[in-house]
C-alpha positions as CSV (number, residue, x, y, z in Angstrom):
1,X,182.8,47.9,132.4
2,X,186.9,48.8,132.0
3,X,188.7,47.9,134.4
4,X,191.3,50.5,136.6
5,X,194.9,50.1,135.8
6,X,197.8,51.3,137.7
7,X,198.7,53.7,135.2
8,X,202.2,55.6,136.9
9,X,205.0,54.5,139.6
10,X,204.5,55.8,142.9
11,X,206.4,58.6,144.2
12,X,208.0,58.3,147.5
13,X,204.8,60.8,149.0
14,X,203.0,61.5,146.2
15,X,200.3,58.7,144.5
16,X,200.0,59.4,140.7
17,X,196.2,57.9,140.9
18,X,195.1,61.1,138.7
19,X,195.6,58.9,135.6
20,X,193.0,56.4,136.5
21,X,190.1,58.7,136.8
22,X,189.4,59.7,133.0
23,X,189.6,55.8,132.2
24,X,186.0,54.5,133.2
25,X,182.7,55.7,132.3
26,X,181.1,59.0,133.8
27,X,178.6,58.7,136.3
28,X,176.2,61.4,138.0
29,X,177.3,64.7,137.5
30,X,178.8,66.3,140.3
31,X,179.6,70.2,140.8
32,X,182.6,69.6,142.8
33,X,185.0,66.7,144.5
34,X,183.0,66.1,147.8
35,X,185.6,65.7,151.0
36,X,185.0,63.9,154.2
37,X,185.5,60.5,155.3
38,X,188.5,58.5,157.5
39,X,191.1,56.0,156.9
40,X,192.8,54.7,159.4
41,X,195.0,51.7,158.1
42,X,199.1,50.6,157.7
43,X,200.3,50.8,154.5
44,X,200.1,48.0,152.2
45,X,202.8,49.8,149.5
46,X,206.2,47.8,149.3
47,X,207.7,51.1,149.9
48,X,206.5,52.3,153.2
49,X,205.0,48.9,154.4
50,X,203.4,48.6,157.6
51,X,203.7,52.4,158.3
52,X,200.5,54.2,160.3
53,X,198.2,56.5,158.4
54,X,195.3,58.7,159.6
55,X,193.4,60.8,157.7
56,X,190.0,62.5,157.9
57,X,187.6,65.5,157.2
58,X,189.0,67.7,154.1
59,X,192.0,65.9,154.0
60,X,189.9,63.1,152.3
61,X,188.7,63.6,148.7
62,X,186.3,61.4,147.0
63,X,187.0,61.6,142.8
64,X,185.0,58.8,142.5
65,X,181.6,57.6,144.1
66,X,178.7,55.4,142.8
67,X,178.1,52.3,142.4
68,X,178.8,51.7,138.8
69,X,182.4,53.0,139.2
70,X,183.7,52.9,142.5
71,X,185.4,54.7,145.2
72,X,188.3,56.4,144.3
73,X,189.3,58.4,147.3
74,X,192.5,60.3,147.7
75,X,193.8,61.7,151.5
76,X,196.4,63.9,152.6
77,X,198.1,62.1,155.5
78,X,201.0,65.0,156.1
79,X,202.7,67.2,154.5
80,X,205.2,64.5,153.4
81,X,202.5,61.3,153.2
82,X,199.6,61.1,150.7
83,X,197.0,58.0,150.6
84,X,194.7,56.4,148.1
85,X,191.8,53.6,148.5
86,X,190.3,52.8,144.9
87,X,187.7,50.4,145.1
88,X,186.7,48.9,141.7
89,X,183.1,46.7,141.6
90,X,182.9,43.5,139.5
91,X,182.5,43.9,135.8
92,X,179.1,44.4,135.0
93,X,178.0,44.8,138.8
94,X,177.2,47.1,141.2
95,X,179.2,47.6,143.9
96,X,177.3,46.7,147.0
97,X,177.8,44.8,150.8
98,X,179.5,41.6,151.2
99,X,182.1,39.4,152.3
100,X,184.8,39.2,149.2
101,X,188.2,37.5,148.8
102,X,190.2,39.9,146.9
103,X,192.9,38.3,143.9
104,X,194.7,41.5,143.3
105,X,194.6,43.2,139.9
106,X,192.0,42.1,137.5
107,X,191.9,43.6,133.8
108,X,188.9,42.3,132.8
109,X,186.2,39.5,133.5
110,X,186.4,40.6,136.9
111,X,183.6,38.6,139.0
112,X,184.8,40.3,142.4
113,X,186.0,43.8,143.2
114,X,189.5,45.1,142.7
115,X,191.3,47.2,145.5
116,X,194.2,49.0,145.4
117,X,195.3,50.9,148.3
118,X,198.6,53.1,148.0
119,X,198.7,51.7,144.5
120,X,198.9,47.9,145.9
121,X,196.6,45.9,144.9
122,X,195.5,43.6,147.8
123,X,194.2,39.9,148.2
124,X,192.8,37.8,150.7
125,X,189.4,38.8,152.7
126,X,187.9,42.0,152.3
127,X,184.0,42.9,154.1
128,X,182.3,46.1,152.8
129,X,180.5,46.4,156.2
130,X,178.1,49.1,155.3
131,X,177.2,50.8,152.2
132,X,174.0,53.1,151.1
133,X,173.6,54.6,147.6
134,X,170.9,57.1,146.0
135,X,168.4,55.0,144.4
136,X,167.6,57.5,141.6
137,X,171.5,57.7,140.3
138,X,173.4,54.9,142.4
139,X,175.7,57.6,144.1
140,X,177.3,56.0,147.1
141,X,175.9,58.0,149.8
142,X,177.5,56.0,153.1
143,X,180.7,53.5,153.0
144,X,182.9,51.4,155.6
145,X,185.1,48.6,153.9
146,X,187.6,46.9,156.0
147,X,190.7,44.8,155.4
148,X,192.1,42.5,158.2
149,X,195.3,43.6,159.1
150,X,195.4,46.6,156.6
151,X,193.0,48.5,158.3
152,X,189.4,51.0,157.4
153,X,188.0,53.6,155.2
154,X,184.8,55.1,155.8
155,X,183.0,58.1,155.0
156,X,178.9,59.1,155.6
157,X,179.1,57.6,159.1
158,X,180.8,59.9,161.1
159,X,178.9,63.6,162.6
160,X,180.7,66.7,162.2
161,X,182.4,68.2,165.4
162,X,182.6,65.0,167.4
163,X,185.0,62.8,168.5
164,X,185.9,60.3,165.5
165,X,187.6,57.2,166.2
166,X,190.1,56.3,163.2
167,X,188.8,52.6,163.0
168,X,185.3,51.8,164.3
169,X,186.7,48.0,163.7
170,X,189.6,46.9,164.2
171,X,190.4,43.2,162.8
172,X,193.7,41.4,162.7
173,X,195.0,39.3,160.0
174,X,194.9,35.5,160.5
175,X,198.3,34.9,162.8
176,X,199.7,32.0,165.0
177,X,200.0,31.6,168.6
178,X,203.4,32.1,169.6
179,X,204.6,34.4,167.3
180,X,205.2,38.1,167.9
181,X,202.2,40.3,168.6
182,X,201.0,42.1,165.4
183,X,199.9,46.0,166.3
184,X,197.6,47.9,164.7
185,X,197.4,51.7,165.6
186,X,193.8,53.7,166.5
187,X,194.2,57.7,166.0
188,X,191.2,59.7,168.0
189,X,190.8,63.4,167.0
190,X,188.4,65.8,167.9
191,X,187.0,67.7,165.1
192,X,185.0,69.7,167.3
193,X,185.7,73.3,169.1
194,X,185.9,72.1,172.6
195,X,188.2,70.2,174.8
196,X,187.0,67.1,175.6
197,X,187.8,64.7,178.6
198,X,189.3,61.1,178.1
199,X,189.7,57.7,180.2
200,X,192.5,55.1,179.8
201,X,191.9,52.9,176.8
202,X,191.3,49.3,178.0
203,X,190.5,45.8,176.4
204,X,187.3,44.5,177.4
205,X,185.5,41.0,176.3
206,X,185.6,37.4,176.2
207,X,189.1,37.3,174.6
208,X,190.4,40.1,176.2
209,X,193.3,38.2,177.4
210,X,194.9,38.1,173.2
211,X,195.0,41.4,173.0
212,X,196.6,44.5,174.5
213,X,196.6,48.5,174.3
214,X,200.0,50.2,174.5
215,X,202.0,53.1,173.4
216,X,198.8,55.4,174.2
217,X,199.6,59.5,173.7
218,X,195.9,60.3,175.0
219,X,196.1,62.5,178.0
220,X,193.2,62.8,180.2
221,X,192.0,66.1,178.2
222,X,192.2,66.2,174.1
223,X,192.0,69.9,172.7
224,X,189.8,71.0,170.4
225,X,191.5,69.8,166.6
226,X,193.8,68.0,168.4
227,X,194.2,64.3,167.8
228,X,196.4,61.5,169.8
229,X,196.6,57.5,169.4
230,X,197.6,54.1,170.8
231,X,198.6,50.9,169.9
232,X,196.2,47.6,169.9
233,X,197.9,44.4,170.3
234,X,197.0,40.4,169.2
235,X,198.9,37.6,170.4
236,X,196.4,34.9,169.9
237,X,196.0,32.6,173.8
238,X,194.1,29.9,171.9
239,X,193.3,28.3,168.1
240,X,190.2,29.6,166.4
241,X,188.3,33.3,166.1
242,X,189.1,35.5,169.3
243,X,187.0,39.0,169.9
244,X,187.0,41.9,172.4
245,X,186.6,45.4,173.0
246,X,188.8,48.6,173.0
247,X,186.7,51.0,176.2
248,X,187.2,54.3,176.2
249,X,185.7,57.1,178.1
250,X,184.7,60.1,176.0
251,X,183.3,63.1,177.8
252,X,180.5,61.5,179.4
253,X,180.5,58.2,177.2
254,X,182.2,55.4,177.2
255,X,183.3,54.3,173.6
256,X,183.9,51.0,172.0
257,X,185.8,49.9,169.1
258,X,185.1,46.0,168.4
259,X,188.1,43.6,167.8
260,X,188.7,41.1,166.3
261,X,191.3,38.1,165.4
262,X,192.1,34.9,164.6
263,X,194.6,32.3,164.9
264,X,195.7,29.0,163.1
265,X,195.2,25.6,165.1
266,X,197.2,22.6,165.6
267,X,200.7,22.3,164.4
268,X,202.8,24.1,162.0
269,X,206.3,23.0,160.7
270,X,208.3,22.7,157.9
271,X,211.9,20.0,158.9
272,X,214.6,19.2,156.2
273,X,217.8,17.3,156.5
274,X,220.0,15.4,153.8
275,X,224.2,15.4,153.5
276,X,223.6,17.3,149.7
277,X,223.9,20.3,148.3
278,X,220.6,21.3,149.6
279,X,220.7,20.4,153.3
280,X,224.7,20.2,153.1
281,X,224.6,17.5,156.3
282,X,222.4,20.0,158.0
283,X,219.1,19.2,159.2
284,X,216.3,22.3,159.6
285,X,213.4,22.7,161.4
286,X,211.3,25.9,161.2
287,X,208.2,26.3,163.2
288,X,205.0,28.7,163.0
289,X,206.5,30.3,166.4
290,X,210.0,31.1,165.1
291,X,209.3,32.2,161.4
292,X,206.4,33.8,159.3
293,X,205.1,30.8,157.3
294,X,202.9,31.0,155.1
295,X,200.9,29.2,152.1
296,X,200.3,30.7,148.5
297,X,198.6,29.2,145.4
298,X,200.9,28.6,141.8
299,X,200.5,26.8,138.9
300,X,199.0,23.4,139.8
301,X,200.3,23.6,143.2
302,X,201.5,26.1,146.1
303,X,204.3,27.1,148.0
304,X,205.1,27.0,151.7
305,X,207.4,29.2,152.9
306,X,208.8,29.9,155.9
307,X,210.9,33.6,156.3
308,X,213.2,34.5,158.9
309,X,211.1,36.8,161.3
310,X,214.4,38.8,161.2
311,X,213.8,40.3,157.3
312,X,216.5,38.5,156.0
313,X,214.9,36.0,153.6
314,X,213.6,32.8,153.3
315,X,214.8,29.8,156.3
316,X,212.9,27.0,154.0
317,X,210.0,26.2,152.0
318,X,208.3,23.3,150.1
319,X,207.1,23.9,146.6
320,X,204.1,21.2,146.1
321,X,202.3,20.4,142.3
322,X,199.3,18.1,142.0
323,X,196.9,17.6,138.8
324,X,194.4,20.5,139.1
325,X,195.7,21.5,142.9
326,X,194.1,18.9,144.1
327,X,194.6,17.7,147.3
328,X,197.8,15.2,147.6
329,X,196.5,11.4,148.3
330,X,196.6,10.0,151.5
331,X,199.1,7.3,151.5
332,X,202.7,7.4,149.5
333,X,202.8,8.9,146.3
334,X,205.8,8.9,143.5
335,X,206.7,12.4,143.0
336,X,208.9,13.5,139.7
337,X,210.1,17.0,138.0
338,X,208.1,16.5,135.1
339,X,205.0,14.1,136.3
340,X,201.6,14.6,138.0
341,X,203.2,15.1,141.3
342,X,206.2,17.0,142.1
343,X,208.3,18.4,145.3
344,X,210.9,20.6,145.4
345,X,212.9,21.3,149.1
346,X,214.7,24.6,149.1
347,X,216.9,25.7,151.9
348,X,218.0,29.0,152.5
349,X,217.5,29.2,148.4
350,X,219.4,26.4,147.7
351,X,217.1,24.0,146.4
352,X,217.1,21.4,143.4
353,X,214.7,19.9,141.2
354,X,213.7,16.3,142.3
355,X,212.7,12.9,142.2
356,X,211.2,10.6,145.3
357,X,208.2,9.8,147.5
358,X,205.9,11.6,149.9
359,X,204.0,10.3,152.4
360,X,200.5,11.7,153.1
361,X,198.9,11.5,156.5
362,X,196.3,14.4,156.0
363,X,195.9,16.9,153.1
364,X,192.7,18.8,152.6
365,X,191.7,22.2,150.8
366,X,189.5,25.0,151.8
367,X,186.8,24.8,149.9
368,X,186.8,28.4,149.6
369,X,190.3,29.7,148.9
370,X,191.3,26.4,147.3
371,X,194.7,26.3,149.4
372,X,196.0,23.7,151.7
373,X,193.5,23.7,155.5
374,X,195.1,20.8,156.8
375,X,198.7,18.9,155.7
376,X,200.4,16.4,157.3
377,X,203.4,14.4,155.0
378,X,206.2,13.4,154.8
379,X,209.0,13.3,152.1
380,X,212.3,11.5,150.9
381,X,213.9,13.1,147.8
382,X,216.7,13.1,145.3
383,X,218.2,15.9,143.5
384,X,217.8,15.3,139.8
385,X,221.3,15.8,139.0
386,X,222.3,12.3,140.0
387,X,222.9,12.8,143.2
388,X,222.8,9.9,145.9
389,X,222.1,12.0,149.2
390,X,218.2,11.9,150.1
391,X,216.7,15.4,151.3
392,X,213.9,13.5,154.2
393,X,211.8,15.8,155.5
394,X,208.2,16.6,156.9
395,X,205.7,19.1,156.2
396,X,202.7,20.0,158.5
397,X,199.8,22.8,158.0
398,X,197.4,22.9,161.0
399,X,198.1,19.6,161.1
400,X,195.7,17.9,164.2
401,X,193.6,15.2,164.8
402,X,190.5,16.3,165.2
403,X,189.7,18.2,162.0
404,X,185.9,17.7,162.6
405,X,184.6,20.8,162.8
406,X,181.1,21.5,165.2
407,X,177.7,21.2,164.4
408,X,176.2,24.8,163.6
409,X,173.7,26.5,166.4
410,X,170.0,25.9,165.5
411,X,166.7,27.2,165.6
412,X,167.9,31.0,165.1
413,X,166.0,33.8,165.3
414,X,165.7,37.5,166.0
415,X,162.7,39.8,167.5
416,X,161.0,41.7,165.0
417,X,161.5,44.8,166.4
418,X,163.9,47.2,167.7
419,X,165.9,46.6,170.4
420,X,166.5,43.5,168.6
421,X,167.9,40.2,170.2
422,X,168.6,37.1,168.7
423,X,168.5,33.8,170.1
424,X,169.4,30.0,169.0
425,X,170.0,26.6,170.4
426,X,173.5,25.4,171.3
427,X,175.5,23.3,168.7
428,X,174.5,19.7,168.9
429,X,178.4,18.5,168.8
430,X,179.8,17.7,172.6
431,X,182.7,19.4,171.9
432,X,181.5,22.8,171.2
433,X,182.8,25.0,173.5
434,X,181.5,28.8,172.1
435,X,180.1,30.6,169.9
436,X,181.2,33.3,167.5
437,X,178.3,35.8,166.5
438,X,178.1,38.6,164.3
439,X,175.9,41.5,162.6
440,X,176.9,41.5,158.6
441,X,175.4,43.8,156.4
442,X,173.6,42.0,153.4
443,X,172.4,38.5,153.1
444,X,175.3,37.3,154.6
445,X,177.0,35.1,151.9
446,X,180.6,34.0,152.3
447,X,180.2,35.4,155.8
448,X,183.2,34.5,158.6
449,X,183.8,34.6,161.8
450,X,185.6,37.7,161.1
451,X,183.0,39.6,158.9
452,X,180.9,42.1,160.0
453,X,180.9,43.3,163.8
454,X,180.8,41.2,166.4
455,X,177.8,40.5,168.8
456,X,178.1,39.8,172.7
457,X,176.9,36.5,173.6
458,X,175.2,35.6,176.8
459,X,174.6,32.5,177.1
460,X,172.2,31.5,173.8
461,X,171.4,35.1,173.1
462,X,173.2,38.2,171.7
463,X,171.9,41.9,171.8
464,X,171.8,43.3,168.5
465,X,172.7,47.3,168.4
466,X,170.5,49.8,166.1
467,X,171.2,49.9,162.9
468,X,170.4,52.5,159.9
469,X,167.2,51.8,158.1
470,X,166.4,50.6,154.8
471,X,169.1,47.9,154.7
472,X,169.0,44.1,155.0
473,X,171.5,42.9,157.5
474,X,172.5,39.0,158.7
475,X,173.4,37.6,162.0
476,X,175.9,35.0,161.8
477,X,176.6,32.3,163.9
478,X,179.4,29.7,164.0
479,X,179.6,27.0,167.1
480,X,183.5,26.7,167.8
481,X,185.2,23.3,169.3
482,X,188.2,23.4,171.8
483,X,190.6,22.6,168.8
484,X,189.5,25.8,167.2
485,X,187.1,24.6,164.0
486,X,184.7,26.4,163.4
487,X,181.2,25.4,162.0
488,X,179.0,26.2,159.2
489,X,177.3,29.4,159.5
490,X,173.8,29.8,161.4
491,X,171.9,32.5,159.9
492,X,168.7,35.0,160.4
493,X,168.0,37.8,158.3
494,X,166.2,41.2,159.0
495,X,165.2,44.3,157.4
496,X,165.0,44.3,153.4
497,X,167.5,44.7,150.4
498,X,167.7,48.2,149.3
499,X,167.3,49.1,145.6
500,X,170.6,49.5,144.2
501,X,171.1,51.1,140.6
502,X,174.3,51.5,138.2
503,X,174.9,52.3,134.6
504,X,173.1,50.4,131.6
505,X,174.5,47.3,130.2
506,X,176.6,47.3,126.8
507,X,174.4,47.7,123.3
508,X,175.0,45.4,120.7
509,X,175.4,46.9,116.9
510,X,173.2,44.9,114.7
511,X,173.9,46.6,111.2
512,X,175.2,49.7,109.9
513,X,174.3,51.6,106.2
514,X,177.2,53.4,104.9
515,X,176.2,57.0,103.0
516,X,177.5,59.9,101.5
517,X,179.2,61.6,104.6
518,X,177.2,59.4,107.0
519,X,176.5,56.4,108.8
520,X,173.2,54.7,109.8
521,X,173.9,52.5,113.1
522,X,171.1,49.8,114.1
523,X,171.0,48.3,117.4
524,X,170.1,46.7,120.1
525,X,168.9,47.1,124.2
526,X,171.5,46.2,126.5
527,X,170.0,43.2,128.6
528,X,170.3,45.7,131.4
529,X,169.1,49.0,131.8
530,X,170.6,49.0,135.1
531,X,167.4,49.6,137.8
532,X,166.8,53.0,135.9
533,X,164.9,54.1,133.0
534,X,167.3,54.4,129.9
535,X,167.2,58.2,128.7
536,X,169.3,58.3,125.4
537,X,171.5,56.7,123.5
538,X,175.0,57.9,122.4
539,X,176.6,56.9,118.8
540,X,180.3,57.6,118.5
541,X,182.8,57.5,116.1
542,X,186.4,55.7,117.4
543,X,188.5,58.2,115.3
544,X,187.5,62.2,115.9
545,X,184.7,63.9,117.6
546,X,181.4,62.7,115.8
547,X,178.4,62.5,118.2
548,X,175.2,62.1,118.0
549,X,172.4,61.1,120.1
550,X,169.0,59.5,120.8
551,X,166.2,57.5,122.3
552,X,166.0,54.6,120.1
553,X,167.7,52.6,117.3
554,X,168.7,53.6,114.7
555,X,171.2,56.6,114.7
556,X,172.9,58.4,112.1
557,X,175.9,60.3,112.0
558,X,176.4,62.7,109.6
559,X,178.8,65.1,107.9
560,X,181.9,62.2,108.3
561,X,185.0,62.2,106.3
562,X,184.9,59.4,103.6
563,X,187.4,56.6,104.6
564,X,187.3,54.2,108.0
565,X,186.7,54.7,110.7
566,X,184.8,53.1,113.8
567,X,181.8,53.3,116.0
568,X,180.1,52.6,118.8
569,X,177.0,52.7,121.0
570,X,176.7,53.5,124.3
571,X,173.2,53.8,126.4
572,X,172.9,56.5,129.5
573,X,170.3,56.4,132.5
574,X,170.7,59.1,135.4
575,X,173.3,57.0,136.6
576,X,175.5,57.7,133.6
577,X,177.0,56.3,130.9
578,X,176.9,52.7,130.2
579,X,179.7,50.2,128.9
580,X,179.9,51.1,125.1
581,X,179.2,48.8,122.7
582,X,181.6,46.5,121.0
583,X,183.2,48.8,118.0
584,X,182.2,48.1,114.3
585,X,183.5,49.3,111.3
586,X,182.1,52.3,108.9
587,X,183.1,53.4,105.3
588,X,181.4,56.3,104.5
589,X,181.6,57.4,101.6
């Protein structure tokens, strides 16, 4: 499958995503660009970062919807802002439900999906929480993907003329206590043709505490077409997963939109001091309450940074290598520029490249997103431009001591029929102090705490709300400890897997017989014929408009110009057109 690429700049309102359309395969035919869905998310663009956008109904076109292809939806915000969401499966995959970490732009060989929203193309977690597609042509039918602190698009979920919520989750990116509280904004518009009557939005829940509604322009009444909004609010109270509830009285029900957060335990630091040209006799200590820090991956290594919360750059950060990013071993370890190991100190962008020791207390990876879970070091350096001063420093990442996390809850299991509840035994570990439970579409792989929707517990039980038919769906639970770990997940499993369908797999050319004016193709069945009965087959010259079809191999083309040129095979099912095959050269004659 080819991959979307960004093919334009943006404008400052208008998202040149037109480009990207004619670049994939087609799918199912479709007499017109269906409209309807909702976004409600801050912009990811470098350009307009962090700003609020709501759109729903017509303003919300969908160019692009099945499983083999994508989503590629396209939303008029105002009359000044525009908005894209282009969702791009995994190469040779359909796009379905799960839990995915995102690693930005991928050309080809991708093995996850790509996203791009405004034209930027995001990492980090991403949960498709619901998705339904047409099992006779894989067009995607119902959709709700979320990204933590970005925000939602769905469409197929809402019913016309009612009261639609701009997020029906709402879930924060990973943060730390103590720092500023990060906002998201929730837009309510009634699409129907009557005023409707609304209560105070208020948090609700176990963690209710960590978050906060403000900056509300609901009145008690919302007119018909009209929409208002307010503000939701985390500032983690404790380490670990936190969820609650935003309550809202609509008419004569109340409403709830789930949240949920988390924040980073134990400590967080980054201290340098030295009398050379980096620390110039200074010493400087940045904390996770009094800068964004942060951790990102590089080239045998990653990079700790810690920016000003004030915009204006970078206070300090620590640029770590190890063979393979492997985690740094405990005990003291030579570092140098050019060997195995290496650190580099920069403060406010003065930094040098350097020689010395570090001393490890703690260093382990996620096993998952391979970067740093736990750090703990320290460091004594020398700029490698013979100077005498040491830079001595530390560097700490969630550093604690307990780093054990909880046993998982046991013996799960849900009632077979609807209402559903499901029940377990507590975590074995003595330190367990909660438990974290939620309803994920699918079979639950790679699930969080933060996938999915959350469940209320009660005790060793959690009511589990009605879902839509025909769909396999996962209850997750992870025991949590007062430090904030978090354990393996506990699952049960109900429902069954849907059929989903997409496009044939690629042919593979075997041989080709050159003639007068023709060419005589051979090949062979892709391995997949994607869940659907393979219809026809398409041969195609690379150079001018030479077509010609059928069911089986082989296929000639005729009435060609002598000279070379190039073909290729491509296989179609009522899904659409397949990946092509790899081209292969022709000489007719």
């Amino acid at each position: 499958m080819q991959r979307i690429a960004r093919s334009a700049a943006l404008g400052a309102a208008v998202l040149l995503t037109a480009g990207l359309v004619g670049t994939i395969g087609a799918g199912p035919a479709e007499a017109a660009t269906p409209t309807g869905g909702v976004l409600q998310i801050l912009s990811p663009h470098y350009s307009d970062r962090g700003t609020p956008q709501f759109a729903d109904g017509s303003n919300v076109q969908r160019y692009l919807s099945d499983t083999t292809r994508g989503i590629d939806a396209r939303m008029t915000v105002s009359s000044t802002s525009s908005a894209s969401f282009i969702l791009t499966p995994p190469d040779d995959k359909p796009l379905t439900t799960g839990v995915y970490r995102l690693v930005g732009q991928q050309p080809y060989g991708a093995k996850v999906p790509t996203l791009a929203i405004n034209g930027e193309y995001l990492y980090g977690e991403f949960d498709i929480v619901d998705i339904a597609s047409d099992p006779k042509n894989g067009t995607i039918t119902r959709f709700d993907g979320v990204v933590p602190g970005v925000g939602e698009f769905r469409f197929g979920e809402d019913a016309a003329a009612s009261v639609v919520f701009g997020a029906r989750n709402v879930v924060f990116a990973k943060t730390f206590i103590g720092l500023p509280k990060t906002v998201q904004v929730e837009t309510v518009h009634n699409t129907g043709t009557a005023a409707v009557a609304l209560g105070t939005p208020a948090v609700v829940g176990v963690n209710a505490s960590s978050f906060s509604v403000s900056g509300s322009t609901c009145k008690t009444t919302l007119a018909a077409g009209a929409t208002c909004s307010f503000r939701v609010g985390f500032a983690p109270m404790a380490p670990g997963p936190a969820t609650a509830a935003v309550s809202m009285k609509v008419g004569a029900t109340t409403r709830s939109v789930p949240l949920t957060g988390s924040a980073f335990l134990g400590t967080t630091g980054i201290t340098s001091s030295g009398k050379g040209i980096v620390d110039q006799g200074k010493t400087t200590k940045v904390t996770a309450a009094n800068t964004a820090m942060t951790v990102v991956s590089g080239v045998s290594g990653w990079t700790f940074n810690a920016d000003r919360l004030d915009g204006s750059g970078s206070a300090l950060n620590i640029r770590l290598t190890s063979p393979n990013s492997r985690p740094l071993p405990v005990g003291t370890t030579k570092t140098t520029v050019s060997g195995d190991y290496s650190l580099v100190d920069t403060v406010n962008s003065s930094g040098c490249d350097s020689n010395g020791t570090v001393t490890v207390k703690q260093f382990i990876n996620d096993p998952v997103t391979g970067l740093p879970d736990t750090v703990d070091m320290s460091f004594t350096q020398y700029c490698d431009n013979g100077e005498k001063y040491p830079q001595t420093g530390t560097l700490q990442w969630q550093a604690r001591a307990d780093v054990t996390a909880p046993a998982a809850p046991t013996s799960v299991a849900v009632s077979a029929t609807s209402p559903r509840k499901v029940t377990w035994k507590a975590s074995a570990s003595k330190d367990a102090k909660s438990v974290v439970a939620r309803l994920v579409q699918g079979s639950g792989a790679n699930a969080t705490p933060q996938s999915g929707t959350p469940l209320t517990v009660t005790g060793t039980s959690a009511a589990v709300p009605s879902v839509p038919t025909g769909q396999q769906y996962t209850v997750a639970l992870f025991a949590v400890d007062a430090t904030g770990n978090v354990s393996k997940a506990a699952v049960v499993r109900f429902g069954t897997a849907p059929v989903t369908v997409m496009t044939p797999g690629r042919p593979t050319i075997t041989s080709t017989t050159n003639g007068t004016g023709s060419a005589t193709v051979a090949f062979t069945a892709p391995a997949s014929d994607g869940g659907l009965p393979i219809t026809s087959y398409v041969l195609s010259t690379m150079y001018g408009s030479y077509t010609v079809s059928g069911t089986s191999s082989p296929l000639t083309l005729t009435g060609l110009p002598s000279g070379n040129n190039m073909v290729r095979v491509t296989a179609v099912n009522a899904a659409g057109n397949g990946a092509a095959s790899y081209t292969v050269p022709i000489s007719p004659k």
